[in-house]
C-alpha positions as CSV (number, residue, x, y, z in Angstrom):
1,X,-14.1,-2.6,42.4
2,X,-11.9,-2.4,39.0
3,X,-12.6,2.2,39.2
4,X,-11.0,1.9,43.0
5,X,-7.2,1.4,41.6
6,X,-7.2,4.1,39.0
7,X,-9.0,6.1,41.5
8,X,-6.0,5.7,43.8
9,X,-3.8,6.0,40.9
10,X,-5.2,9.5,40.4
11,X,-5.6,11.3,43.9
12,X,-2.0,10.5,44.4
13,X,-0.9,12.0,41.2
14,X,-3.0,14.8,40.9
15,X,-0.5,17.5,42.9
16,X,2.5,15.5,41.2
17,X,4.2,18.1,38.7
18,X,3.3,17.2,35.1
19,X,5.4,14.3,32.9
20,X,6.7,16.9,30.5
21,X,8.0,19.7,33.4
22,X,10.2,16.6,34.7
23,X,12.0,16.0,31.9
24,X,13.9,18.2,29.7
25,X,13.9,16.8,25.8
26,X,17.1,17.5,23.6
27,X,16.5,18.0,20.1
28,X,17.8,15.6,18.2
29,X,19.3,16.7,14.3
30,X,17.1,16.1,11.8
31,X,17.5,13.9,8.7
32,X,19.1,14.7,6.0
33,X,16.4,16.2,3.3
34,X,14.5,17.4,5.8
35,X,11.8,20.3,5.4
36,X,11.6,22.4,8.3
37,X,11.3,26.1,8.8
38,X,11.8,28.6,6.4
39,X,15.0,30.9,6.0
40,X,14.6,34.0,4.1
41,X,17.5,35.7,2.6
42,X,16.2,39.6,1.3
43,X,19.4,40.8,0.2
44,X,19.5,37.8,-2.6
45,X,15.3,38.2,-3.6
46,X,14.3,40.1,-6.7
47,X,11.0,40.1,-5.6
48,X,9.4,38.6,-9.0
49,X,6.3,36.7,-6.6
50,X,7.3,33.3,-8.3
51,X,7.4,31.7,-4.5
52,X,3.8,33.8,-4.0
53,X,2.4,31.6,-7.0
54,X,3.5,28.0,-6.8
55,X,2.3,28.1,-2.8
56,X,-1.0,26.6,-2.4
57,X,-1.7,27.2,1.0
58,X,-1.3,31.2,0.3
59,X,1.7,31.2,3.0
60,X,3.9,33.8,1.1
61,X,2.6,37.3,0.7
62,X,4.7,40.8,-0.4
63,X,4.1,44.2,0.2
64,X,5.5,46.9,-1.4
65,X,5.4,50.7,-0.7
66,X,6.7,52.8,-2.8
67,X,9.0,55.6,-2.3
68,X,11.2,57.9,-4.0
69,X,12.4,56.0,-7.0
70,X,12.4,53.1,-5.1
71,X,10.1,50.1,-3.8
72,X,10.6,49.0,-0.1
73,X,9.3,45.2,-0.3
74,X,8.3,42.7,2.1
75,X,7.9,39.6,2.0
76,X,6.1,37.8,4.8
77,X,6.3,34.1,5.2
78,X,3.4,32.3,7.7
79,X,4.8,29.1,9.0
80,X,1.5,28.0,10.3
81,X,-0.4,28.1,7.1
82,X,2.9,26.7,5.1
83,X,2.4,22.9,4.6
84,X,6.7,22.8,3.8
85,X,6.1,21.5,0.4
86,X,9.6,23.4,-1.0
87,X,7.9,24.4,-4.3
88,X,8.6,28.1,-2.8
89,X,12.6,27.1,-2.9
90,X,12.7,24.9,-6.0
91,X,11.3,27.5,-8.2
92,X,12.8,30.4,-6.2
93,X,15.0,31.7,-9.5
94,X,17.7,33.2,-7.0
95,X,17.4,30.4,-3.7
96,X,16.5,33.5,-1.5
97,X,14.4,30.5,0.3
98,X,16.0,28.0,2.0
99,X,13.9,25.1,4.3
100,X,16.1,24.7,7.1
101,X,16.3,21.1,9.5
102,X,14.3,23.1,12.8
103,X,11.7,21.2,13.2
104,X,10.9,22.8,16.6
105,X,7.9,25.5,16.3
106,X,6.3,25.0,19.0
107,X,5.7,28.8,20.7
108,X,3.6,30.4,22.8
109,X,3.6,33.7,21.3
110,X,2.4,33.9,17.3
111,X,4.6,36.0,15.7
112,X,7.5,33.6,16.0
113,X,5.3,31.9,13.9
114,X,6.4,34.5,10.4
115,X,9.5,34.5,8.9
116,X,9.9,38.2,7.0
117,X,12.3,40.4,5.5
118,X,13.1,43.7,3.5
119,X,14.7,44.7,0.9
120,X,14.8,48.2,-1.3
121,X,14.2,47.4,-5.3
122,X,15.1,50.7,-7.6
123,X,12.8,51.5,-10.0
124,X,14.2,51.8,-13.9
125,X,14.7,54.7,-15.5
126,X,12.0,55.7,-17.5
127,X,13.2,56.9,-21.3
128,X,11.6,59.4,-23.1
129,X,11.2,57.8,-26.6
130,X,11.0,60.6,-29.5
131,X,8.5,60.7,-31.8
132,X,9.6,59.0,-35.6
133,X,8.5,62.6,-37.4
134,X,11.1,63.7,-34.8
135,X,14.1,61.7,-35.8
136,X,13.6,62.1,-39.3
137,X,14.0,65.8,-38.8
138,X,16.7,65.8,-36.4
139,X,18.7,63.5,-39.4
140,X,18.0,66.6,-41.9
């Protein structure tokens, strides 16, 4: 006899829309200190992989191609293997990483999921060095 009740309870609720279609949540602002989800800023990042080795999780990876004189980077940043631990901003030598207060990642679609971005790096110059024997008779 106890079943009977929640058996009611559920026949009339089973074409009733669902509790979180009825209401619609407003994010409230995170504290202050708060880890969320990444920023990425290319145009400040040398690319020197110091974020790629203090992240445990391997969230961080970088891939460079290289062109004419140049390297075309990327850096490619997987929030759902990132545990937003903020070693990757504290040791980040030129805060190109910022953990931002949006908390909200919850998506349908995966790639909103990555945070990347591109920068070119020139290459230096290489210098010819002369040979010592060289010099010395260049000084005669």
């Amino acid at each position: 006899m106890a079943k009977i009740p929640f058996l009611k309870y559920a026949i009339k609720h089973i074409f009733m829309p669902a509790e979180t279609e009825k209401r619609h949540h407003k994010l409230v602002e995170a504290p202050e200190s708060y880890r969320g989800k990444i920023k990425f800023d290319e145009n400040s990042c040398i690319g020197c992989g110091m974020c790629i080795r203090v992240c445990a999780p391997e969230a961080i990876t970088k891939k460079v191609e290289k062109l004419d004189g140049e390297e075309k980077v990327t850096m490619n940043f997987d929030l759902g293997s990132c545990t937003f631990c903020k070693m990757c901003e504290d040791f980040c030598p030129k805060k190109s990483i910022k953990l931002t207060k949006d908390y909200s990642l919850i998506t349908r679609d995966k790639s909103n999921l990555y945070e990347r971005g591109s920068f070119i790096k020139k290459l230096p110059v290489k210098v010819e060095k002369k040979a010592p024997e060289k010099v010395i008779e260049e000084k005669k």
